[in-house]
Backbone as CSV, one residue per row, in Angstrom:
resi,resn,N_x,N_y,N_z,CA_x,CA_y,CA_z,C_x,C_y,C_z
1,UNK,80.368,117.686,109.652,81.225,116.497,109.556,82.671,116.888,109.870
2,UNK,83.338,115.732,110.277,84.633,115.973,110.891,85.508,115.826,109.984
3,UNK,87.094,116.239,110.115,87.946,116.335,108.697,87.981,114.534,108.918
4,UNK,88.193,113.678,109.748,88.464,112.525,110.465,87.614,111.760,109.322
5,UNK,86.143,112.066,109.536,84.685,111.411,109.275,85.045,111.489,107.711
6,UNK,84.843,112.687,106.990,85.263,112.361,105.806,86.036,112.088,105.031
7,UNK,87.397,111.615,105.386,88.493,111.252,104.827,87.665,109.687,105.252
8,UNK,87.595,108.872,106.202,86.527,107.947,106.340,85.654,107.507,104.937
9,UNK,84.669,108.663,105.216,83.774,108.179,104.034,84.271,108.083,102.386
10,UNK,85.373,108.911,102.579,85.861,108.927,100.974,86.402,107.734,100.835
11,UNK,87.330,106.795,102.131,88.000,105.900,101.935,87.179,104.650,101.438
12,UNK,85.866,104.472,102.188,84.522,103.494,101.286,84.281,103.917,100.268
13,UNK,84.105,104.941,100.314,83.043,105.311,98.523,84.180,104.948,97.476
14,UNK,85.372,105.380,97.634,86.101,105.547,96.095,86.538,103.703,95.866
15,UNK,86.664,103.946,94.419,86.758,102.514,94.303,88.039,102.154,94.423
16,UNK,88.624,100.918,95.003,89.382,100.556,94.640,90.779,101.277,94.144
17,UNK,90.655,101.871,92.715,91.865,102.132,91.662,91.911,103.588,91.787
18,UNK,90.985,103.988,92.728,91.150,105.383,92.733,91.633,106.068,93.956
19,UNK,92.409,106.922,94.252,93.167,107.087,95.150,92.754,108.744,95.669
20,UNK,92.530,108.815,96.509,92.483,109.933,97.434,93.621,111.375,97.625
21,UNK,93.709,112.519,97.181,94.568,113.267,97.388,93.925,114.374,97.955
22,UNK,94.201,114.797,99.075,93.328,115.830,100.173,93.897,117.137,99.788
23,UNK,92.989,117.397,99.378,93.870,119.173,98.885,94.493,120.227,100.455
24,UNK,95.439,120.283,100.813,95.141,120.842,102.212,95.545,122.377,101.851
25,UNK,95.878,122.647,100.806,96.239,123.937,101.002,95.507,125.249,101.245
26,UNK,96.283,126.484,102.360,96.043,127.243,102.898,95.015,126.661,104.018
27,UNK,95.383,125.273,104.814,94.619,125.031,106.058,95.714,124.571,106.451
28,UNK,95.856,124.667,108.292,96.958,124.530,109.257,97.302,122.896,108.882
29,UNK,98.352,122.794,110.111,99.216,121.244,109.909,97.916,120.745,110.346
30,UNK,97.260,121.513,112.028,96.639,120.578,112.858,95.513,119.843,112.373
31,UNK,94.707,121.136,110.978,93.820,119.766,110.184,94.252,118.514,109.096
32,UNK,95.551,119.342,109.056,96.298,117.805,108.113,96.224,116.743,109.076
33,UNK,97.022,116.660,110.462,96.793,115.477,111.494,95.887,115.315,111.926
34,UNK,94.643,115.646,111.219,93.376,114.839,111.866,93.139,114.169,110.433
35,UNK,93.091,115.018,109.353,93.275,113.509,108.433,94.078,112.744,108.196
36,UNK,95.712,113.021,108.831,96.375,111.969,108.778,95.848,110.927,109.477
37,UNK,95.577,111.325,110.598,95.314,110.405,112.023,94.205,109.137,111.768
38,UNK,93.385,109.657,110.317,92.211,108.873,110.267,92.573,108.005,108.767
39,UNK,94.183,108.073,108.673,94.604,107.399,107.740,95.018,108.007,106.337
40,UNK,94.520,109.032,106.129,95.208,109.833,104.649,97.082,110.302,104.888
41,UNK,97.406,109.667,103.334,98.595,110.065,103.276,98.969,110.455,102.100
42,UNK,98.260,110.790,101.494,98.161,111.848,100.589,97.755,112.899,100.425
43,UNK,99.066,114.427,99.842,98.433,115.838,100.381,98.248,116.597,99.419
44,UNK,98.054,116.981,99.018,97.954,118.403,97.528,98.404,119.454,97.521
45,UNK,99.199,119.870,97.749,99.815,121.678,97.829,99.978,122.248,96.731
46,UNK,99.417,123.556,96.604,99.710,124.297,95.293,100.554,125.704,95.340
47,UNK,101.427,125.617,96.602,102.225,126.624,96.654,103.618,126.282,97.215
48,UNK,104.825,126.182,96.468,106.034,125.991,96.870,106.127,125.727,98.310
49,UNK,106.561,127.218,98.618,106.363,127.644,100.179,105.885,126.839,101.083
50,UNK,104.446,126.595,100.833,103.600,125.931,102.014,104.158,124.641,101.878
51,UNK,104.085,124.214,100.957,104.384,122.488,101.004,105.812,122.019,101.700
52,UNK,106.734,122.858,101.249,107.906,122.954,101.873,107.483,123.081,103.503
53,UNK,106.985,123.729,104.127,106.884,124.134,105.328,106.272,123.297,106.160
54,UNK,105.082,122.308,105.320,104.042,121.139,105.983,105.025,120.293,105.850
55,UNK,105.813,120.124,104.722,106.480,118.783,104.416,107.650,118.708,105.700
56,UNK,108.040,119.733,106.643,109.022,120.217,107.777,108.225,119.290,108.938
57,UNK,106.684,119.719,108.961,105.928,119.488,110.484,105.697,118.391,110.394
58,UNK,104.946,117.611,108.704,104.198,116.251,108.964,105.306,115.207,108.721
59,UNK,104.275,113.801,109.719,105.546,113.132,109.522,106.133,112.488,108.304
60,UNK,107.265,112.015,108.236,108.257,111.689,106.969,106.932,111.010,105.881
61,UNK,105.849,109.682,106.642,105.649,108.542,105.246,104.243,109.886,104.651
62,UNK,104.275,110.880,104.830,103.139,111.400,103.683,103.933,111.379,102.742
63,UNK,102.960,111.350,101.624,103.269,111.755,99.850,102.590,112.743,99.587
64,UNK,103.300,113.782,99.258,103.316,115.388,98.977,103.142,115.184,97.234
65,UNK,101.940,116.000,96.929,101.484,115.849,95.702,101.534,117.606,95.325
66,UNK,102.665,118.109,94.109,102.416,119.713,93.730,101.358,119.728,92.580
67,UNK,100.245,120.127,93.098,98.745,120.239,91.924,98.841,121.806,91.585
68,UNK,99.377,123.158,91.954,99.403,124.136,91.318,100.326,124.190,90.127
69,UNK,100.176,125.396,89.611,101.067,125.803,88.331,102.380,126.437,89.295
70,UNK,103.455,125.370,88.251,104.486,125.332,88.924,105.682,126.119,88.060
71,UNK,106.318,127.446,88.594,107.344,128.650,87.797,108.308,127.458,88.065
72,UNK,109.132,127.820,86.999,110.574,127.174,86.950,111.601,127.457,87.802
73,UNK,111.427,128.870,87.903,112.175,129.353,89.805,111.894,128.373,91.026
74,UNK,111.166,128.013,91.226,110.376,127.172,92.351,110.738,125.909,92.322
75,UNK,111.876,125.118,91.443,111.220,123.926,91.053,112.939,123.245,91.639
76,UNK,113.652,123.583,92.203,114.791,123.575,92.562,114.726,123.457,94.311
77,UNK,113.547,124.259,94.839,113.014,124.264,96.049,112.314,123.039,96.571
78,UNK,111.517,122.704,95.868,110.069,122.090,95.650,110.951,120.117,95.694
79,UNK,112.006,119.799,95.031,112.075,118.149,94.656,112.413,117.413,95.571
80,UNK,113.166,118.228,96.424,113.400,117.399,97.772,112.292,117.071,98.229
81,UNK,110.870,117.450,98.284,109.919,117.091,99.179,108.805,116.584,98.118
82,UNK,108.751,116.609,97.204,107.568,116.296,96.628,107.613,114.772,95.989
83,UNK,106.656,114.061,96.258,105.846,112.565,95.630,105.595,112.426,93.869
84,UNK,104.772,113.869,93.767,104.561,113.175,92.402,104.128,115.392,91.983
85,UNK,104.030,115.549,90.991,103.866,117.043,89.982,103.141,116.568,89.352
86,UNK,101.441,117.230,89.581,100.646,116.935,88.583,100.297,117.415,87.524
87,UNK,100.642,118.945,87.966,100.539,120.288,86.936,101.723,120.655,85.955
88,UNK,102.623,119.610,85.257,103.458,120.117,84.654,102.708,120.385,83.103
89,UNK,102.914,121.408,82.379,102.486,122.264,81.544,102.837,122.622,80.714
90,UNK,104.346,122.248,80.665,105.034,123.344,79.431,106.611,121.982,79.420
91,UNK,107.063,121.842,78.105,108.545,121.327,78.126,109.624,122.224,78.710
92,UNK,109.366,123.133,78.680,110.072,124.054,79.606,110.391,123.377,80.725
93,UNK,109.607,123.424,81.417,108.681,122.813,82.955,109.750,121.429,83.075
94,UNK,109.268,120.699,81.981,109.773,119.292,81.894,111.636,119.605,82.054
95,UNK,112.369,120.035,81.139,113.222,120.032,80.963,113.991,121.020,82.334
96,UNK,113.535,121.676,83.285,114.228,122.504,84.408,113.883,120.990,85.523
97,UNK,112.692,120.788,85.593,112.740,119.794,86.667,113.664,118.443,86.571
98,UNK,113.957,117.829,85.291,115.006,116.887,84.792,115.918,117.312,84.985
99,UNK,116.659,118.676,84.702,117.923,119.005,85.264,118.169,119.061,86.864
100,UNK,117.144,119.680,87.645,117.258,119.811,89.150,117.191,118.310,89.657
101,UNK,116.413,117.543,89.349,116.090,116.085,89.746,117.646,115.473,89.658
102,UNK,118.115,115.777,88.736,119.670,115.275,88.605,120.344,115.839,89.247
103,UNK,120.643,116.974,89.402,121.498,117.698,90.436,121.510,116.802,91.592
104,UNK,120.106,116.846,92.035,120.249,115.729,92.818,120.120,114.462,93.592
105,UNK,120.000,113.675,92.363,120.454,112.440,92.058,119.144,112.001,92.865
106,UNK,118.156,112.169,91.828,116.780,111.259,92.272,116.133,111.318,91.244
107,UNK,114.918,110.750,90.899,113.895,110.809,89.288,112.740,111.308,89.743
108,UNK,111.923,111.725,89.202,110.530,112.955,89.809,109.721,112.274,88.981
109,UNK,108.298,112.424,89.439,107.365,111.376,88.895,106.640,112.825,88.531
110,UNK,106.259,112.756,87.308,105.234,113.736,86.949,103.984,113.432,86.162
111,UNK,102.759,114.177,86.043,101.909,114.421,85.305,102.028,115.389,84.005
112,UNK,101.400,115.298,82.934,101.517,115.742,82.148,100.151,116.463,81.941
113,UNK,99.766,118.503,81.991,98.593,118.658,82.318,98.216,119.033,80.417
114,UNK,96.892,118.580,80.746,96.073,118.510,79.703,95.236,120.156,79.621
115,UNK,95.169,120.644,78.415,94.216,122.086,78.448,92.970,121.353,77.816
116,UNK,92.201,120.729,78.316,90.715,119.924,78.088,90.096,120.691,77.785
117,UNK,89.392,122.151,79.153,88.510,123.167,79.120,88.643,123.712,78.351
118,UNK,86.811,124.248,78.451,86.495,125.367,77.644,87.523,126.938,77.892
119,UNK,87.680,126.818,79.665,88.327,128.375,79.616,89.756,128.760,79.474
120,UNK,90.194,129.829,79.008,91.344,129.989,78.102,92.275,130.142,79.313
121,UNK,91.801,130.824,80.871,92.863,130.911,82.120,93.258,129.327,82.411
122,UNK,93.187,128.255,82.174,93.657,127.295,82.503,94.898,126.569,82.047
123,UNK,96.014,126.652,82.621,97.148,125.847,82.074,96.665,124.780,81.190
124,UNK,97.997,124.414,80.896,97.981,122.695,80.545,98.535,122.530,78.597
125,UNK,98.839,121.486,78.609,99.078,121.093,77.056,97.820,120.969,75.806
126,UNK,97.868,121.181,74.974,96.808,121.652,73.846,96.637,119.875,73.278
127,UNK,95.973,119.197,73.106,95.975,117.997,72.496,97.169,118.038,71.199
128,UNK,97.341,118.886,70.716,98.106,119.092,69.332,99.725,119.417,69.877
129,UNK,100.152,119.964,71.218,101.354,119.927,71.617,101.430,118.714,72.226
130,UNK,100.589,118.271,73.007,101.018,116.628,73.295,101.650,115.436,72.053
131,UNK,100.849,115.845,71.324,101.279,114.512,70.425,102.398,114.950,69.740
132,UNK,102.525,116.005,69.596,103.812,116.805,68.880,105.073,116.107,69.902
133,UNK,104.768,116.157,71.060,105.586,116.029,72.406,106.330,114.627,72.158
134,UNK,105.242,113.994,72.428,105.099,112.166,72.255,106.122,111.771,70.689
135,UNK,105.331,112.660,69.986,106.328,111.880,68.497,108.066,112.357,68.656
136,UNK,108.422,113.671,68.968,109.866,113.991,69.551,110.206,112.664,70.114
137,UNK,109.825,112.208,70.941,110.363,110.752,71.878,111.057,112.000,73.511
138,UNK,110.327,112.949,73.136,111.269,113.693,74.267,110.478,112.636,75.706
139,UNK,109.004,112.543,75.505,108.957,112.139,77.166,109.741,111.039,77.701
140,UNK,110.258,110.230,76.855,110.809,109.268,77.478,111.836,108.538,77.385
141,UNK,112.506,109.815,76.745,114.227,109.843,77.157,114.679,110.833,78.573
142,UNK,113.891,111.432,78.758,114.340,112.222,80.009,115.171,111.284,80.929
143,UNK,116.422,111.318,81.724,116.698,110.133,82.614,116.701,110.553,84.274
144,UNK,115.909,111.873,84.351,115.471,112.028,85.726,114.258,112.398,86.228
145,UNK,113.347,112.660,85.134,111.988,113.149,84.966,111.115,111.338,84.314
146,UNK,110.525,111.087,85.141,109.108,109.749,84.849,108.229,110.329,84.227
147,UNK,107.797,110.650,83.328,106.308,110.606,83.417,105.323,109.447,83.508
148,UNK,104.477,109.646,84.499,103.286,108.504,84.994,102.150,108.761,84.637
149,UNK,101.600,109.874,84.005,100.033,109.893,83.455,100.099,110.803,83.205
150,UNK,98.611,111.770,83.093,97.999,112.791,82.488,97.321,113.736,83.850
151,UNK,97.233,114.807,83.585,95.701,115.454,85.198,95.306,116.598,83.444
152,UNK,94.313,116.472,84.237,93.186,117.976,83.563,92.152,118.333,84.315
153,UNK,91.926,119.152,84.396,90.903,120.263,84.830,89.573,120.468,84.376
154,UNK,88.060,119.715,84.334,87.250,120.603,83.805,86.741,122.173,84.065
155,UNK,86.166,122.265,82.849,85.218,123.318,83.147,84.679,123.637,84.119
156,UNK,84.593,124.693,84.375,84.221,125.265,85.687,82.713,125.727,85.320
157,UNK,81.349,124.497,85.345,80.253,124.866,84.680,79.713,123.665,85.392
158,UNK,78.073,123.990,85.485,76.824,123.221,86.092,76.939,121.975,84.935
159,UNK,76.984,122.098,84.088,76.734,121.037,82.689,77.392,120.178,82.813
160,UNK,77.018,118.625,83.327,77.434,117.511,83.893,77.970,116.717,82.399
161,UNK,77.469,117.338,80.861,77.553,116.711,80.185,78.662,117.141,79.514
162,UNK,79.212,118.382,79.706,80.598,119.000,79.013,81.618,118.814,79.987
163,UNK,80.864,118.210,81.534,82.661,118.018,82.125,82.716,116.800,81.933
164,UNK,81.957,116.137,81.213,82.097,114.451,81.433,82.898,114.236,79.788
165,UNK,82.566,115.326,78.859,82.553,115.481,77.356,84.320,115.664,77.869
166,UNK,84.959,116.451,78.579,86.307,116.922,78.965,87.176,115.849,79.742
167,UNK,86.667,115.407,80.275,87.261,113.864,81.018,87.210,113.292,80.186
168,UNK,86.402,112.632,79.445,86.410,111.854,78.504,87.281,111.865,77.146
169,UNK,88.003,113.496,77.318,89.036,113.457,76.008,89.882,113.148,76.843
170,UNK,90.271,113.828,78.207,91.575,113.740,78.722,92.245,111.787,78.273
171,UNK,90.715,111.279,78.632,90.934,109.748,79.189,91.623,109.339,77.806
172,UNK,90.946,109.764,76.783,91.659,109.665,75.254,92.828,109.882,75.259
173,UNK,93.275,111.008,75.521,94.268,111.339,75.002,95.683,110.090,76.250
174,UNK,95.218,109.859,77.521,95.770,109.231,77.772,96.199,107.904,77.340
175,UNK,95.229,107.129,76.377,95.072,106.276,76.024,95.838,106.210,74.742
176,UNK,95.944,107.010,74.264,96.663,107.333,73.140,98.436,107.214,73.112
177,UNK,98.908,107.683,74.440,100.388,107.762,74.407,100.429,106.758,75.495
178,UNK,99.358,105.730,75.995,99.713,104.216,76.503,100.018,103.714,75.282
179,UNK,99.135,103.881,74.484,99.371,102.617,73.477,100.326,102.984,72.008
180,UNK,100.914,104.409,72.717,101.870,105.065,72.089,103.054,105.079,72.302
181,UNK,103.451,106.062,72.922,105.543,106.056,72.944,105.558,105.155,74.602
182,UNK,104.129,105.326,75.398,104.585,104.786,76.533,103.968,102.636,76.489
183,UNK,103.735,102.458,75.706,103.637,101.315,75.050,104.784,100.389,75.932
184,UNK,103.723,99.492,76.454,104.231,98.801,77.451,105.166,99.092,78.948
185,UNK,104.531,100.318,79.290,105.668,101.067,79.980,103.907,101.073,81.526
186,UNK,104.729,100.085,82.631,103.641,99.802,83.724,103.549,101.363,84.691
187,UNK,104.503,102.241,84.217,104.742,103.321,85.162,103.664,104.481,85.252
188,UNK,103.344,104.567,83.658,102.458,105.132,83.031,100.848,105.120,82.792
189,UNK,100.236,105.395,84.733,99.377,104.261,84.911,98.361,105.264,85.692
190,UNK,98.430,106.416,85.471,97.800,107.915,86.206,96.747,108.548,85.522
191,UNK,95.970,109.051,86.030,94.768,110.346,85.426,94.332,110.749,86.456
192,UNK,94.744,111.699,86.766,94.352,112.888,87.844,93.581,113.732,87.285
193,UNK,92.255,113.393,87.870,91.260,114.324,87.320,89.770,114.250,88.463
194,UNK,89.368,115.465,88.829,87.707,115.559,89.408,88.502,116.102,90.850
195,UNK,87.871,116.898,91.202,87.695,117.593,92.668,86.253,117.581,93.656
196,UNK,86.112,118.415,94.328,85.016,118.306,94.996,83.525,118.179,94.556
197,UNK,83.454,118.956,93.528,82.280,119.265,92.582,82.124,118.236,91.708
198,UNK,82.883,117.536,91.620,83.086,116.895,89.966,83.561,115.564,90.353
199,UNK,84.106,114.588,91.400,85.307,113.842,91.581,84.247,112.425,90.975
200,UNK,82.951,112.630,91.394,82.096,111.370,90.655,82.329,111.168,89.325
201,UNK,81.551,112.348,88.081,82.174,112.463,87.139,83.690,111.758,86.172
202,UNK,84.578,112.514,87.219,85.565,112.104,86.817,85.852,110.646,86.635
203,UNK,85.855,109.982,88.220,86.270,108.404,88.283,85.321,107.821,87.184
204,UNK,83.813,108.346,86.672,83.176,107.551,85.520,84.139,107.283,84.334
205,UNK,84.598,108.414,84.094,85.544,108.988,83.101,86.943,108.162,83.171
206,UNK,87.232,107.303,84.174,89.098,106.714,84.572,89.494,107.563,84.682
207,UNK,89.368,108.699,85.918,90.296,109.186,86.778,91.134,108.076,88.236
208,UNK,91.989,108.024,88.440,92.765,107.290,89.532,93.283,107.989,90.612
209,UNK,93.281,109.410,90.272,93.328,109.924,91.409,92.492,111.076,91.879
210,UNK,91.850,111.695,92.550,91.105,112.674,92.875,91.441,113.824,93.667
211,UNK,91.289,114.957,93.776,91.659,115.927,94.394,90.575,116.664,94.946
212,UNK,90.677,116.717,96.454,89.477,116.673,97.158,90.195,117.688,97.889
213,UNK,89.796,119.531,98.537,89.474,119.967,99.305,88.472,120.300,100.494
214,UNK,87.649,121.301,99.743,86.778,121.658,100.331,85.569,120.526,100.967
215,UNK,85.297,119.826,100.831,84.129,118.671,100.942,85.169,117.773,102.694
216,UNK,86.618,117.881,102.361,87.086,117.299,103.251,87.400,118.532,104.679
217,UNK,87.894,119.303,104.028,88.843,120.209,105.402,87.984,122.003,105.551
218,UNK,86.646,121.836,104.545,85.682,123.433,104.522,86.203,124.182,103.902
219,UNK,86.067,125.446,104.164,86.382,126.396,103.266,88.238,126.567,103.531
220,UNK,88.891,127.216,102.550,90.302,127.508,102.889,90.115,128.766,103.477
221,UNK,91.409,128.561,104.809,91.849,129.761,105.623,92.616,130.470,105.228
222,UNK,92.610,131.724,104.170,93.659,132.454,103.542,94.649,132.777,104.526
C-alpha cells in the first residue's frame, strides 16, 4: 500500500471526532508530500531537530504536532514551529515552555502526559501528581501555556484487555479535570491516545486524536 492509499483509508475509517496525526519521524520530506498530497496535515515529530528542519521544507498550513519527550533545552527551539505538545510531563516542562511562549508573544497548546502503563520507562504524570496539579489552579493560570487535553501511552503488551483497562483510566482522569478546574473551559477538548497497534482500542476508549506511523509511511529510516 501506498503512503497516499493509506492516509486515504484512515481518512474513512476514523470517525468523525477523531483526528489523524501521521507520525513521520525519521522518514524523508518526500514521504511527508505524498501524504500531504493525499490530504494529511497533520505531522508527529519526536525530535527537536527534525521537526524544525521538515517544518523549513513543508508547506506553511501543516500542523506540527511534538509527541516525544521534550528536555527543557529544546523547548526555546521547538515554539516557533510547533501546533500543539503532546508529551508534556513534568511542571517543570510546563513552566519553561510558558516562559519561552511569552518571550515570544504567542500561547502553546499542550497536552498533559499521563503515566497510565504498566512500564516504569514511560514518561508522563502519576494520577496522584495530576490532581495535586489541578487543585494548585497552576494549569490554568498559566497566560502563555493552554492546556487542551490529556495523551498516554499504553502498555506495550498483546492483552487487548489491559490496554483498553489504561485508556480507560486515561479517559477518567480526563474527565475528571473537565468537570474540574477546566469546568466549562471548550479548549479542553483532547485525548491523544492509540498508535498503530492499538489506535482501534483507543478511539473505543475517547481518544480524538491518533498517532499513526508505521501502518502509514513502513518501517522508520534511521
Amino acid at each position: 500500500m501506498s503512503v497516499a492509499s493509506e492516509i486515504i483509508r484512515f481518512t474513512d475509517e476514523l470517525p468523525a471526532n477523531v483526528r489523524l496525526v501521521a507520525v513521520s519521524k525519521f522518514h524523508p520530506v518526500s514521504k511527508l508530500m505524498e501524504a500531504y498530497s493525499a490530504g494529511q496535515r497533520i505531522f508527529g515529530e519526536s525530535r527537536v531537530q527534525e521537526l524544525v528542519q521538515k517544518a523549513q521544507e513543508m508547506p506553511s498550513d501543516v500542523q506540527w504536532h511534538f509527541i516525544g519527550h521534550l528536555q527543557t533545552n529544546k523547548v526555546r527551539a521547538l515554539l516557533p514551529y510547533v501546533k500543539l505538545i503532546h508529551s508534556v510531563d513534568s511542571e517543570r516542562l510546563l513552566d519553561c515552555i510558558d516562559k519561552e511562549a511569552a518571550r515570544i508573544g504567542r500561547t502553546v497548546d499542550v497536552l498533559l502526559q499521563l503515566h497510565v502503563a504498566q512500564e516504569e520507562a514511560k514518561f508522563g504524570f502519576t494520577i496522584d501528581e495530576i490532581a495535586e496539579l489541578a487543585n494548585s489552579g497552576k494549569l490554568t493560570a498559566m497566560k502563555n501555556v493552554r492546556v487542551v487535553g490529556v495523551m498516554a501511552m499504553a502498555t506495550n503488551t498483546d492483552d487487548d484487555a489491559e490496554i483498553r483497562h489504561e485508556f480507560a483510566e486515561a479517559h477518567h482522569v480526563f474527565y475528571k479535570l473537565k468537570d474540574g478546574c477546566f469546568f466549562g473551559n471548550d479548549d479542553f477538548c483532547e485525548i491523544s491516545m492509540g498508535m498503530s497497534d492499538d489506535y482501534r482500542l483507543a478511539i473505543a476508549e475517547g481518544s480524538t486524536l491518533v498517532r499513526i506511523g508505521t501502518t502509514i509511511f513502513g518501517e522508520r529510516e534511521y
